[in-house]
mmCIF file of the N, C-alpha and C atoms, coordinates in Angstrom:
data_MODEL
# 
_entry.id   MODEL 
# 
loop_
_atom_site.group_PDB 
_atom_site.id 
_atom_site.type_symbol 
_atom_site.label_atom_id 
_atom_site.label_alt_id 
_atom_site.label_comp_id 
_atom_site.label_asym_id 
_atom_site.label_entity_id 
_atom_site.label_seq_id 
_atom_site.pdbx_PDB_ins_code 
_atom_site.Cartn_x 
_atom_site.Cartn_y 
_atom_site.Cartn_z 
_atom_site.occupancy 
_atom_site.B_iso_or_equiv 
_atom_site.pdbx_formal_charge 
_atom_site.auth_seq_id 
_atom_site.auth_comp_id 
_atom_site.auth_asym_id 
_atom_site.auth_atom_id 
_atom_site.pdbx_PDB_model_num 
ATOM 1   N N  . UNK A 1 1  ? 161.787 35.373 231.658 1.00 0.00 ? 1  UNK A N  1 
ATOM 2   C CA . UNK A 1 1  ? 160.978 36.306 230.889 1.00 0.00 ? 1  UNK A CA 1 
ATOM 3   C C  . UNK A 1 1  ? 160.853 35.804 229.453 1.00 0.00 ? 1  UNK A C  1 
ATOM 4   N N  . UNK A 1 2  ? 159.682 36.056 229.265 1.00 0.00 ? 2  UNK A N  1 
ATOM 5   C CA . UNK A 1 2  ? 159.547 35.590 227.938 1.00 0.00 ? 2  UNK A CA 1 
ATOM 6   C C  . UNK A 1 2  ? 159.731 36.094 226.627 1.00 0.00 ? 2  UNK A C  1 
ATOM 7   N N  . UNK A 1 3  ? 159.734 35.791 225.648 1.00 0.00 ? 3  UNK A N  1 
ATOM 8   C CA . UNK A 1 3  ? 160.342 36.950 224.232 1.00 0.00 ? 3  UNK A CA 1 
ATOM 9   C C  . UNK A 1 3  ? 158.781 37.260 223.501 1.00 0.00 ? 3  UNK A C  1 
ATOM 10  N N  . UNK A 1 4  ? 159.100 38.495 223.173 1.00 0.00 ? 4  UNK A N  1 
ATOM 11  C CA . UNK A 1 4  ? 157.690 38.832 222.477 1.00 0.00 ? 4  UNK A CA 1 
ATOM 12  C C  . UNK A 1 4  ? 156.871 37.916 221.195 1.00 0.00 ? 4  UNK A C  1 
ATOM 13  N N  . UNK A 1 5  ? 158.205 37.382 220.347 1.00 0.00 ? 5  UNK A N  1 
ATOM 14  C CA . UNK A 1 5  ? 157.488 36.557 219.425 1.00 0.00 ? 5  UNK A CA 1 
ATOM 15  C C  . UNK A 1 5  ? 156.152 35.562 220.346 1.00 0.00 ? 5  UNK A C  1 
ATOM 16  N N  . UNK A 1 6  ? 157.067 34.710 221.475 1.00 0.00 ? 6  UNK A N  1 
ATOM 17  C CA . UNK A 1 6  ? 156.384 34.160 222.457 1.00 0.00 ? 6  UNK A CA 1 
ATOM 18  C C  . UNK A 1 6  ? 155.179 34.530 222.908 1.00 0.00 ? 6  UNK A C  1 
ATOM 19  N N  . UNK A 1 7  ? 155.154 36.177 223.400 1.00 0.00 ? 7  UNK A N  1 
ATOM 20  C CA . UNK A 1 7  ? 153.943 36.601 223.759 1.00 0.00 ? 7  UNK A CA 1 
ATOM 21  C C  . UNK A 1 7  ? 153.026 36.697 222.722 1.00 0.00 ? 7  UNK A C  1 
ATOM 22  N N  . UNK A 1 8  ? 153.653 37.290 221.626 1.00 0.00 ? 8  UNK A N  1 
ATOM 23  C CA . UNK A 1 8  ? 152.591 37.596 220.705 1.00 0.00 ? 8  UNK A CA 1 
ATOM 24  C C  . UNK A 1 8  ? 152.001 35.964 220.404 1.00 0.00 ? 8  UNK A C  1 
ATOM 25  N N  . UNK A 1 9  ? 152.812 34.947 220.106 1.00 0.00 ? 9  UNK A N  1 
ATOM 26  C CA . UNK A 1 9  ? 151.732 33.386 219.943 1.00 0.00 ? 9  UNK A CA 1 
ATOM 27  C C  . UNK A 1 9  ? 150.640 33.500 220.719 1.00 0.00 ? 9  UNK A C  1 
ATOM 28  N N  . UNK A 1 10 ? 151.108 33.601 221.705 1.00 0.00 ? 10 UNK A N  1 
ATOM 29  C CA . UNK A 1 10 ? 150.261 33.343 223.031 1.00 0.00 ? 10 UNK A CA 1 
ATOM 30  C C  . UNK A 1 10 ? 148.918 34.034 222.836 1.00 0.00 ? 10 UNK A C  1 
ATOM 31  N N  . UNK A 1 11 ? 149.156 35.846 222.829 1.00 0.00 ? 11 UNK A N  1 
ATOM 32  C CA . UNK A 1 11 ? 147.972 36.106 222.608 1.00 0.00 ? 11 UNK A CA 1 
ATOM 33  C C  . UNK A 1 11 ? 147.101 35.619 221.506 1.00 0.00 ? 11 UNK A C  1 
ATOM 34  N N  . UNK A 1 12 ? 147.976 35.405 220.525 1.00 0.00 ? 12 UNK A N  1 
ATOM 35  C CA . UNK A 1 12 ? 146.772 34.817 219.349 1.00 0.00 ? 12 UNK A CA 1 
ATOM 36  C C  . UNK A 1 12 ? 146.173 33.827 219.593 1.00 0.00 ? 12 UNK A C  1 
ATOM 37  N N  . UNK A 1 13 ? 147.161 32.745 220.270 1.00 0.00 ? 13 UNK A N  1 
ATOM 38  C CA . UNK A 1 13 ? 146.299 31.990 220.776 1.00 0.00 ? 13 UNK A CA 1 
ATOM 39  C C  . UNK A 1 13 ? 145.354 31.389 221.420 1.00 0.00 ? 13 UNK A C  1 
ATOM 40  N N  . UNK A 1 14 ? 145.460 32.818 222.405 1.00 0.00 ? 14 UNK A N  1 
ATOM 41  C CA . UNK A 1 14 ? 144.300 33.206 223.359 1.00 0.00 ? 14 UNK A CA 1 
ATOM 42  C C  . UNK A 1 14 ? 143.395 33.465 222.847 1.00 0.00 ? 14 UNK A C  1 
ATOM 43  N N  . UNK A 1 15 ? 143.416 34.643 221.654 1.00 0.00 ? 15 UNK A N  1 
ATOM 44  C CA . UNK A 1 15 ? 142.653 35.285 220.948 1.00 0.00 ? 15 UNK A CA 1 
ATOM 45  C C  . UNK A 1 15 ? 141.710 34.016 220.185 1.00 0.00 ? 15 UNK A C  1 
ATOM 46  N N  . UNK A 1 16 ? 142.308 33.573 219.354 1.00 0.00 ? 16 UNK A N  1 
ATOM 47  C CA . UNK A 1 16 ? 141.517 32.236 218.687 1.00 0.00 ? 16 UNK A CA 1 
ATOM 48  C C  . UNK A 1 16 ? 140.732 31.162 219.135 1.00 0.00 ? 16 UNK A C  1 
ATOM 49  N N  . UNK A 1 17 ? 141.256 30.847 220.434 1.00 0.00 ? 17 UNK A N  1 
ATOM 50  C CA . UNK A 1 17 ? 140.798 29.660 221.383 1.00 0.00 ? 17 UNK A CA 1 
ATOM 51  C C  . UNK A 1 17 ? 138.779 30.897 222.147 1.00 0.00 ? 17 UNK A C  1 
ATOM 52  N N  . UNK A 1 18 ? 139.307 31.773 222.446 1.00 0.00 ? 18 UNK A N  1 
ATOM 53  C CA . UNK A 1 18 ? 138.519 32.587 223.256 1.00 0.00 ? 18 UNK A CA 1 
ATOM 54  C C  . UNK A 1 18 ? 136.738 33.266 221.931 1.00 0.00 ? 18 UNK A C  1 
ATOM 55  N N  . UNK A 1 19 ? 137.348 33.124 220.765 1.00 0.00 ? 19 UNK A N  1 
ATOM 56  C CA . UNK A 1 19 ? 136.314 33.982 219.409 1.00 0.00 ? 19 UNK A CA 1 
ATOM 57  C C  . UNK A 1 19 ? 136.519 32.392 218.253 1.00 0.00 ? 19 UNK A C  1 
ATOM 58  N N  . UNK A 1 20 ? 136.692 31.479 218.776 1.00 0.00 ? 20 UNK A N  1 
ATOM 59  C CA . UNK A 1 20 ? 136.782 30.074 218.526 1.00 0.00 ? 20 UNK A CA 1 
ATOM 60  C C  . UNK A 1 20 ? 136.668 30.194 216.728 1.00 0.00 ? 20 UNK A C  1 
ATOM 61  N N  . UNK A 1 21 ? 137.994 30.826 216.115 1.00 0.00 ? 21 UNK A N  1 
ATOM 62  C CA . UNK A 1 21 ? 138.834 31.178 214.977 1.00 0.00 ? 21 UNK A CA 1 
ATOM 63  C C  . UNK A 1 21 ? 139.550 30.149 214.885 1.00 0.00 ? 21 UNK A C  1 
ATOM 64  N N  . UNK A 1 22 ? 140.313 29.687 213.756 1.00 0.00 ? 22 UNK A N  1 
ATOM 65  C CA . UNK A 1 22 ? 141.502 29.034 213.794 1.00 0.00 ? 22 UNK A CA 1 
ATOM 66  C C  . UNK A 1 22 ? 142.843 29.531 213.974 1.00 0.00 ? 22 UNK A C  1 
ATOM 67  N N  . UNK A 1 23 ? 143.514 29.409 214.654 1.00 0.00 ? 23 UNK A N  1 
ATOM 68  C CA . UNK A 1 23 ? 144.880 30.165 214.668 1.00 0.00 ? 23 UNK A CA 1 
ATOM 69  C C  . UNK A 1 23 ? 145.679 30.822 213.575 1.00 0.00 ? 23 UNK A C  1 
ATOM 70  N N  . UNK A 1 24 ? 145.222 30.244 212.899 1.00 0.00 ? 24 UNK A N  1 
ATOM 71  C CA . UNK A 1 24 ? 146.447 30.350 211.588 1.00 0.00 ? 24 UNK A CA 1 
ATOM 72  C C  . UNK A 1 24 ? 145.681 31.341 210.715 1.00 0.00 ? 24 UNK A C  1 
ATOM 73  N N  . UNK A 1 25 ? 144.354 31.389 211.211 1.00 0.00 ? 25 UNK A N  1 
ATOM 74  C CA . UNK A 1 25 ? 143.767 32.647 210.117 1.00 0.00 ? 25 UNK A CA 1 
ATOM 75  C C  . UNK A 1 25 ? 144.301 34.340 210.812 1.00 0.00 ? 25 UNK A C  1 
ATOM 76  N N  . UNK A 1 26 ? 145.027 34.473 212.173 1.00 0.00 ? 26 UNK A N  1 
ATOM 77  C CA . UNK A 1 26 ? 144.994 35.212 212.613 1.00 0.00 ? 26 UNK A CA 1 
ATOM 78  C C  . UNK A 1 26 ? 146.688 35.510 212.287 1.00 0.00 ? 26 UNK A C  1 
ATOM 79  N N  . UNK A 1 27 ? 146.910 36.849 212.657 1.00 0.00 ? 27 UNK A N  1 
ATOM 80  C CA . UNK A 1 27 ? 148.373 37.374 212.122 1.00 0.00 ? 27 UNK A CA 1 
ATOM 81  C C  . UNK A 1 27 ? 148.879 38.560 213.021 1.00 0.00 ? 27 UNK A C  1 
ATOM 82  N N  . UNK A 1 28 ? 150.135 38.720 213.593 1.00 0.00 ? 28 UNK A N  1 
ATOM 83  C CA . UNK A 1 28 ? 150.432 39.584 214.988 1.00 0.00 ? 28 UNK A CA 1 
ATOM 84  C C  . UNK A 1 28 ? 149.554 41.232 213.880 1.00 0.00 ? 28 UNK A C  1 
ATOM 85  N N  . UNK A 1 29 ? 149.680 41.388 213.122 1.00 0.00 ? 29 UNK A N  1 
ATOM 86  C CA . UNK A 1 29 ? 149.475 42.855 212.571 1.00 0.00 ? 29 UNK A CA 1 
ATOM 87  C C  . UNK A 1 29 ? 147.966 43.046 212.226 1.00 0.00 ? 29 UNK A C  1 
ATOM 88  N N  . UNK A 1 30 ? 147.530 42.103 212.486 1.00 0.00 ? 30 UNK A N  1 
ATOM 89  C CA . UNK A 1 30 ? 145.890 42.030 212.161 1.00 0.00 ? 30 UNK A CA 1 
ATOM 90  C C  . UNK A 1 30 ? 145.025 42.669 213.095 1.00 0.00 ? 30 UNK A C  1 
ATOM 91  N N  . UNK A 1 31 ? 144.058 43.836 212.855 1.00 0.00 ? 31 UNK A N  1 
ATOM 92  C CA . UNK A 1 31 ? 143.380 44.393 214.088 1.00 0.00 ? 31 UNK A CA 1 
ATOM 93  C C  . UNK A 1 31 ? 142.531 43.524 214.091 1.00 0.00 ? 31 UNK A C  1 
ATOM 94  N N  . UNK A 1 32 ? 142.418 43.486 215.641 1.00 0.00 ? 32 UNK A N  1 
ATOM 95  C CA . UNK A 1 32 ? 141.535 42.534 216.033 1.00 0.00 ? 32 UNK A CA 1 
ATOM 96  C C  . UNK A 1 32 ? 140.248 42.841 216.047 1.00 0.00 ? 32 UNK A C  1 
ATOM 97  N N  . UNK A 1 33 ? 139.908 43.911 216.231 1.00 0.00 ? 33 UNK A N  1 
ATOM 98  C CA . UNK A 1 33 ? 138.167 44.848 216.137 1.00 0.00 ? 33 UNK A CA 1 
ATOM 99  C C  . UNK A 1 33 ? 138.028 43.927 214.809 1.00 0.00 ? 33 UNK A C  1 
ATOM 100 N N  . UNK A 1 34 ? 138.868 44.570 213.722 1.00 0.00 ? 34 UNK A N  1 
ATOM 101 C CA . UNK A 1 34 ? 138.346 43.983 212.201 1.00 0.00 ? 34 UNK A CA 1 
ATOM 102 C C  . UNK A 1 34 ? 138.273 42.479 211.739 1.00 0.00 ? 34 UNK A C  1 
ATOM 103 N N  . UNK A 1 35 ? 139.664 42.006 212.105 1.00 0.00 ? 35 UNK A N  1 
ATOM 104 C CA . UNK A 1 35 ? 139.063 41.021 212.027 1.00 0.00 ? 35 UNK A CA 1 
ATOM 105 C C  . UNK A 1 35 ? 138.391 39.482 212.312 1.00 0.00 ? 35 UNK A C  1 
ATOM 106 N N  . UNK A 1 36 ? 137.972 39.437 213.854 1.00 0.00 ? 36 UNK A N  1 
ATOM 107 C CA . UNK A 1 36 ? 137.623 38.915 214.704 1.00 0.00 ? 36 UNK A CA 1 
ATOM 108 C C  . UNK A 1 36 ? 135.948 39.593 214.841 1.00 0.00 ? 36 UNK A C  1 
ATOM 109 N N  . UNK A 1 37 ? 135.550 40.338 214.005 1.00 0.00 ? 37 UNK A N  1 
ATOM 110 C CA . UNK A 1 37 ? 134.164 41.172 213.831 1.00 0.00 ? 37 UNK A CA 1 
ATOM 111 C C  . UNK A 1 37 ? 133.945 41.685 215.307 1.00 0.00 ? 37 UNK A C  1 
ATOM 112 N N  . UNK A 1 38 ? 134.320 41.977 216.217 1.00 0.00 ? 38 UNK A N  1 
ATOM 113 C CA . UNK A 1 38 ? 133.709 42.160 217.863 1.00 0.00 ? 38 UNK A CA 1 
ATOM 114 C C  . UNK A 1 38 ? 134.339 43.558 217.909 1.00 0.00 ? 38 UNK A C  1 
ATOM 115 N N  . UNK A 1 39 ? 133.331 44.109 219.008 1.00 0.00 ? 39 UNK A N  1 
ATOM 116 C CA . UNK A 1 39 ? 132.930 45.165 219.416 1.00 0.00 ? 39 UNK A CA 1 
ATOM 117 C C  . UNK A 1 39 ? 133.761 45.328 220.403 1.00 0.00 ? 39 UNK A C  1 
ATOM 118 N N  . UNK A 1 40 ? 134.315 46.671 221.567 1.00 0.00 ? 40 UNK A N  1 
ATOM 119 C CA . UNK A 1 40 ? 135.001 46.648 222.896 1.00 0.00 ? 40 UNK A CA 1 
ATOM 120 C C  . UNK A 1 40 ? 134.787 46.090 223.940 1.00 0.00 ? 40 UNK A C  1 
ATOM 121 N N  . UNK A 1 41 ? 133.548 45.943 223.597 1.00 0.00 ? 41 UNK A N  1 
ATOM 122 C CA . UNK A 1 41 ? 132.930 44.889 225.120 1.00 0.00 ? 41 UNK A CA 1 
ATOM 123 C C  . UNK A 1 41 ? 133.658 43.575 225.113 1.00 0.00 ? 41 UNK A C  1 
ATOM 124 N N  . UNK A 1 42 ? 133.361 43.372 223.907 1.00 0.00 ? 42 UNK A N  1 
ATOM 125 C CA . UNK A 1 42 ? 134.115 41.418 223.421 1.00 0.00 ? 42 UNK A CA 1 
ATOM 126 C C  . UNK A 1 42 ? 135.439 41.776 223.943 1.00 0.00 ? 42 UNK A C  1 
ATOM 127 N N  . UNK A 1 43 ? 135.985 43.046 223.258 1.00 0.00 ? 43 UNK A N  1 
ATOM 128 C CA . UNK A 1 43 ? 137.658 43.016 223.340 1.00 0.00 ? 43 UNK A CA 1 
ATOM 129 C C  . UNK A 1 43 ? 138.213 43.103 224.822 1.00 0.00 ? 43 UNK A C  1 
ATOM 130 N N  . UNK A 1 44 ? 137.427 44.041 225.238 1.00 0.00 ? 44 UNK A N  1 
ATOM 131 C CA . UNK A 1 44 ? 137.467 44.147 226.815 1.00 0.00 ? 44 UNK A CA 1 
ATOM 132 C C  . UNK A 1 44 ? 137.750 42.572 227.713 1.00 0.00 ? 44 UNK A C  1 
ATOM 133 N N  . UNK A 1 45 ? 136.560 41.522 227.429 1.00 0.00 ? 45 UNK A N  1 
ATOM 134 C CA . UNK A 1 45 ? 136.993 40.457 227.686 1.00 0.00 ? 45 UNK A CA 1 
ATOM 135 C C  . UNK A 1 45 ? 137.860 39.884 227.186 1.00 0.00 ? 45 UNK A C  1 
ATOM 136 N N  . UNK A 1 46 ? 138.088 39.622 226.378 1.00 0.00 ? 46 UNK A N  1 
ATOM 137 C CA . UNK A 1 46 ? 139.224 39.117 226.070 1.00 0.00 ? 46 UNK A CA 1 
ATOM 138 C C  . UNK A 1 46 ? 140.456 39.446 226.980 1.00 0.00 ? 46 UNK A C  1 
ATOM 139 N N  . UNK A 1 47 ? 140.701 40.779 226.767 1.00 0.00 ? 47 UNK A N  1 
ATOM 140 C CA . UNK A 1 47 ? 141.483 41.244 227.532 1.00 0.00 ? 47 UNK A CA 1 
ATOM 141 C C  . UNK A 1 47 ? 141.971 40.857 229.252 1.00 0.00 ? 47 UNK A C  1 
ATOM 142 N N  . UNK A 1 48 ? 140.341 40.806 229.776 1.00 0.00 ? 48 UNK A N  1 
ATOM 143 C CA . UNK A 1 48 ? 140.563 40.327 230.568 1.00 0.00 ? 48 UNK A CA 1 
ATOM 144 C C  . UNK A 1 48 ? 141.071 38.924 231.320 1.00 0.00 ? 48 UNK A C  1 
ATOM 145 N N  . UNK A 1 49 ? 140.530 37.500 230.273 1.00 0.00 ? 49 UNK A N  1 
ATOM 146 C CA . UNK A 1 49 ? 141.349 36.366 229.820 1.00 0.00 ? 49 UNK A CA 1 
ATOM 147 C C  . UNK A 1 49 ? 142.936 36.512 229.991 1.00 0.00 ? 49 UNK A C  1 
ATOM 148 N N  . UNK A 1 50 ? 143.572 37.306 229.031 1.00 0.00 ? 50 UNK A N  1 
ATOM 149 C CA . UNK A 1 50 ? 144.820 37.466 228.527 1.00 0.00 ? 50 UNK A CA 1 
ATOM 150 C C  . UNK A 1 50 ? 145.445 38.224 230.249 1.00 0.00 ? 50 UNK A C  1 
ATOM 151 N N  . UNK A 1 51 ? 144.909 39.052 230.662 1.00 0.00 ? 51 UNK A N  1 
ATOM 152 C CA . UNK A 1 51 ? 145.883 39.587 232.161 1.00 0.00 ? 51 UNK A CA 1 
ATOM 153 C C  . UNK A 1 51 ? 145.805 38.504 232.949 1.00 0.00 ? 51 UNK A C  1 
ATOM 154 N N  . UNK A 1 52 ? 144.463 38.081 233.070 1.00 0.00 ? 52 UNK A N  1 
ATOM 155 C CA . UNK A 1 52 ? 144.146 36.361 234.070 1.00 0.00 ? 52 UNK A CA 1 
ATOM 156 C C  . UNK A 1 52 ? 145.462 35.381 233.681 1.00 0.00 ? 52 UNK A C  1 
ATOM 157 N N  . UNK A 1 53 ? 145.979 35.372 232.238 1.00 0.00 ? 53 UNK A N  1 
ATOM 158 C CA . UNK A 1 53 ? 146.750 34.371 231.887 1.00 0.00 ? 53 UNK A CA 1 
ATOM 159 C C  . UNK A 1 53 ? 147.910 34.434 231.699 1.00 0.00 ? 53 UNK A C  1 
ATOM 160 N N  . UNK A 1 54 ? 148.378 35.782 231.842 1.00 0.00 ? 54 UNK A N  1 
ATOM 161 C CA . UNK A 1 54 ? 149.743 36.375 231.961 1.00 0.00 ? 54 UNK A CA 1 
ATOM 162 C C  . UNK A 1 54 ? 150.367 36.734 233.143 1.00 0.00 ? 54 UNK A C  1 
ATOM 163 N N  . UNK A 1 55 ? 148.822 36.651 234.197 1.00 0.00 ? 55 UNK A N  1 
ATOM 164 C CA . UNK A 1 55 ? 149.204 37.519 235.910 1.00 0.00 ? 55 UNK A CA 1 
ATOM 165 C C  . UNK A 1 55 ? 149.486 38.699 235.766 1.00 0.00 ? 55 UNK A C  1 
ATOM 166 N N  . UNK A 1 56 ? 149.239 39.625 234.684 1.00 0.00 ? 56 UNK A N  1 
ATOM 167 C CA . UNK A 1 56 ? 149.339 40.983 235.010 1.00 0.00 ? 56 UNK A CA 1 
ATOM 168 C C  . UNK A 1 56 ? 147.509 41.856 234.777 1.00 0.00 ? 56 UNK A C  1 
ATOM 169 N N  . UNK A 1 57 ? 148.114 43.164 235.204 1.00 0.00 ? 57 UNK A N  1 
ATOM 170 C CA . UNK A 1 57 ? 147.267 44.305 234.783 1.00 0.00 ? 57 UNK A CA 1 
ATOM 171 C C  . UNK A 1 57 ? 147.586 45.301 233.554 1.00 0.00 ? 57 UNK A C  1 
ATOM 172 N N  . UNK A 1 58 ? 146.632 45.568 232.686 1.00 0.00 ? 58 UNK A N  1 
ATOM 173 C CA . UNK A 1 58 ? 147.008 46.707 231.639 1.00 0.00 ? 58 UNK A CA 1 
ATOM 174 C C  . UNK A 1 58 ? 146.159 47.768 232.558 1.00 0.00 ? 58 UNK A C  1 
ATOM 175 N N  . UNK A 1 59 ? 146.857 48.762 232.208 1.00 0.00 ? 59 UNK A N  1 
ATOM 176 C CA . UNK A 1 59 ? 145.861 49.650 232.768 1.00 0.00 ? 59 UNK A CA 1 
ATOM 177 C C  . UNK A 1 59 ? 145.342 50.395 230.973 1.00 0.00 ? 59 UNK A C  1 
ATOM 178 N N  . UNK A 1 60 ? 144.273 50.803 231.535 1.00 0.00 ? 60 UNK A N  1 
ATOM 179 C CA . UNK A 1 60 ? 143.269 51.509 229.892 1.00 0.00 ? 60 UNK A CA 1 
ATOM 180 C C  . UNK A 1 60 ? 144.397 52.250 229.634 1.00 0.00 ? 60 UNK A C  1 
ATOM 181 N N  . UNK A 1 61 ? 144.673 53.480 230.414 1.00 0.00 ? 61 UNK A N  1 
ATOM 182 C CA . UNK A 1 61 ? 145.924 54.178 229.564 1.00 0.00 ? 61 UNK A CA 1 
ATOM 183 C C  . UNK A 1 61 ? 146.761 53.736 228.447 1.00 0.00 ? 61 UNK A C  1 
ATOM 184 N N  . UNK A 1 62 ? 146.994 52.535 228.692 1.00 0.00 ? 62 UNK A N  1 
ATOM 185 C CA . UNK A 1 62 ? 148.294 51.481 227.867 1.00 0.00 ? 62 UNK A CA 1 
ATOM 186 C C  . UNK A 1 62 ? 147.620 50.966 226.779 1.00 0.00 ? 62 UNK A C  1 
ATOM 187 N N  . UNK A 1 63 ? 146.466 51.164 227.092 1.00 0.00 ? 63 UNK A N  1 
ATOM 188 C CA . UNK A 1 63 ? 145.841 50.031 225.918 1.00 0.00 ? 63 UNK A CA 1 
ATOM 189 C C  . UNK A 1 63 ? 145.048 51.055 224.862 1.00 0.00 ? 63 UNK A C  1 
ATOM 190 N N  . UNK A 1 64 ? 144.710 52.525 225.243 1.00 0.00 ? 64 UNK A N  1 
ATOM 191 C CA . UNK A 1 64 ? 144.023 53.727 223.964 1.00 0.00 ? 64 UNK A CA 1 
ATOM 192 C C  . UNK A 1 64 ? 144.449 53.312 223.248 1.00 0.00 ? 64 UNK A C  1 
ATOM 193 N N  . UNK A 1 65 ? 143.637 53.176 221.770 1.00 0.00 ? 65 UNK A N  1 
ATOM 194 C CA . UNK A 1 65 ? 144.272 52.910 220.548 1.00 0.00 ? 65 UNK A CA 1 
ATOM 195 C C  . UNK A 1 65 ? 144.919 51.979 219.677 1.00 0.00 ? 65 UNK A C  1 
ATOM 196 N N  . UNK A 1 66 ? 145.000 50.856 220.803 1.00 0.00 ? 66 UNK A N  1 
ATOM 197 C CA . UNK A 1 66 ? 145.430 49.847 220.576 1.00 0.00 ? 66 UNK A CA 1 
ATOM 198 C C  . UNK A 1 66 ? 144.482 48.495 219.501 1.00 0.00 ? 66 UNK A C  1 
ATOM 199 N N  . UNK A 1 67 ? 145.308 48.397 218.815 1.00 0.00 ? 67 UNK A N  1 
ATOM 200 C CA . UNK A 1 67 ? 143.707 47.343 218.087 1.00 0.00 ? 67 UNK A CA 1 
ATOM 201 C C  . UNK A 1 67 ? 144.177 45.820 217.460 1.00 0.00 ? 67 UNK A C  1 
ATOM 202 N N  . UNK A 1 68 ? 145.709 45.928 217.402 1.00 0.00 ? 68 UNK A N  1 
ATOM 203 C CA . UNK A 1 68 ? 146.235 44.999 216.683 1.00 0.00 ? 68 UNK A CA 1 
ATOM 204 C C  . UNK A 1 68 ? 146.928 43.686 217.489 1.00 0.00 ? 68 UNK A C  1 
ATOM 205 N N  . UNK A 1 69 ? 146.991 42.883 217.263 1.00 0.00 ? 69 UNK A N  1 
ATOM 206 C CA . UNK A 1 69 ? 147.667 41.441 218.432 1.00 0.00 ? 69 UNK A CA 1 
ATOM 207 C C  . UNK A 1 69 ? 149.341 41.809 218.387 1.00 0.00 ? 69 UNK A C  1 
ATOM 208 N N  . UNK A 1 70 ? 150.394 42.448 217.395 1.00 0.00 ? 70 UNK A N  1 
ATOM 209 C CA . UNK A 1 70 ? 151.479 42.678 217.693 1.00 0.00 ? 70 UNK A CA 1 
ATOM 210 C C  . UNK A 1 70 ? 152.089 44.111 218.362 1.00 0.00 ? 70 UNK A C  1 
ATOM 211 N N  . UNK A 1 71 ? 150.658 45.115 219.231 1.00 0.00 ? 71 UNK A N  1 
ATOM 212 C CA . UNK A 1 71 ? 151.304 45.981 220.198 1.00 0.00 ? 71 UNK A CA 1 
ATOM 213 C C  . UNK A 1 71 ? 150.578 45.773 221.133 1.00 0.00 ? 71 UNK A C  1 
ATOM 214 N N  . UNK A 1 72 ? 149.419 44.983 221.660 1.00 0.00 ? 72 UNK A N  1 
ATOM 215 C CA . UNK A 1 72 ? 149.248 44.184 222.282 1.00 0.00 ? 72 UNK A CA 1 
ATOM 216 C C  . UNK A 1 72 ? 150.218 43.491 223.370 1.00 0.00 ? 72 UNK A C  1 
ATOM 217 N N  . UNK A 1 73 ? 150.446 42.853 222.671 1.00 0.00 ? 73 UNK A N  1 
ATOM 218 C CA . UNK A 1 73 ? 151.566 41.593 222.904 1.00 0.00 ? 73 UNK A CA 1 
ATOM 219 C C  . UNK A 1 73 ? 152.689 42.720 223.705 1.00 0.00 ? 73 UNK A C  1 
ATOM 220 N N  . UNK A 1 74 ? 152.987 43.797 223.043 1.00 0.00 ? 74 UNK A N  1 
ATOM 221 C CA . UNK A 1 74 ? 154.546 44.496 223.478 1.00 0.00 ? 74 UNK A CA 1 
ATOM 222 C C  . UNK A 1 74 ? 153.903 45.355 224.474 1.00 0.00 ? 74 UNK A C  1 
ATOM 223 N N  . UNK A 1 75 ? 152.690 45.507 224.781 1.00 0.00 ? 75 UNK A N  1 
ATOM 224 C CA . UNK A 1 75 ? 152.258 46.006 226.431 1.00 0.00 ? 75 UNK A CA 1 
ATOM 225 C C  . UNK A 1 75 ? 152.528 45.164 227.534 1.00 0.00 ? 75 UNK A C  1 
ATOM 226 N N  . UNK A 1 76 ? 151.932 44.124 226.616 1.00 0.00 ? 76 UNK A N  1 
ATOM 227 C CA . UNK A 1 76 ? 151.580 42.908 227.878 1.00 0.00 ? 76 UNK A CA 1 
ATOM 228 C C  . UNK A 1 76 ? 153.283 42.877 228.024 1.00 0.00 ? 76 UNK A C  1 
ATOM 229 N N  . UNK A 1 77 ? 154.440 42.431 227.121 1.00 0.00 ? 77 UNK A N  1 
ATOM 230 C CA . UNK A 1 77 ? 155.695 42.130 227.272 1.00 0.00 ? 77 UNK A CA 1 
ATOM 231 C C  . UNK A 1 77 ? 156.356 42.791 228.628 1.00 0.00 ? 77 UNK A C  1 
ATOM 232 N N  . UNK A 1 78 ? 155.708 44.375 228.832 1.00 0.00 ? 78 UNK A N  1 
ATOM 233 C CA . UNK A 1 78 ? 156.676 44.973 229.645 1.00 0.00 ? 78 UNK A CA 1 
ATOM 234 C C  . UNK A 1 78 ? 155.997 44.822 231.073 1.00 0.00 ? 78 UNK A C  1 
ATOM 235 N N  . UNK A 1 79 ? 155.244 44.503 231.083 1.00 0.00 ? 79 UNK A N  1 
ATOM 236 C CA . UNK A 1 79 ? 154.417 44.031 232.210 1.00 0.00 ? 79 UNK A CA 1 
ATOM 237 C C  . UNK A 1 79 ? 155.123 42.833 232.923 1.00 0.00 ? 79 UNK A C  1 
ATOM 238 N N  . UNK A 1 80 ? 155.743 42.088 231.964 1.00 0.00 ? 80 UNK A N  1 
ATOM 239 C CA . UNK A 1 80 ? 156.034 40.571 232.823 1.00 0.00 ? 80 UNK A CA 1 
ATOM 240 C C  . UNK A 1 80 ? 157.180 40.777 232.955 1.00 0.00 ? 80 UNK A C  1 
# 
């Protein structure tokens, strides 16, 4: 199992590679709506990337409200 610092890289790195950002401009506390400029549809995919690449499911429940890459990351964490 992996450690969240771990996950959280990961997603950013997902995140960056996927809205073709540089990594390092991105930060676990940074909402991603803001600043990655994209809408839910974008985020939605993304999302979907990130379960494809982790082997899990979020379900929407888990994810209301969610906007930032470091609680993100601690959904996806309990999943794996």
């Amino acid at each position: 199992m992996s450690s969240l610092q771990s996950t959280t890289d990961e997603v950013l790195r997902l995140a960056a590679e996927h809205f073709k950002v540089p990594r390092e401009q991105l930060t676990a506390d940074d909402d991603f709506f803001k600043k990655l400029g994209i809408n839910s549809l974008q985020a939605l995919d993304l999302l979907t990337r990130i379960e494809h690449h982790f082997k899990i499911e979020l379900p929407d429940y888990e994810l209301q409200g969610v906007s930032d890459f470091r609680t993100l990351a601690e959904r996806i964490q309990l999943r794996l």
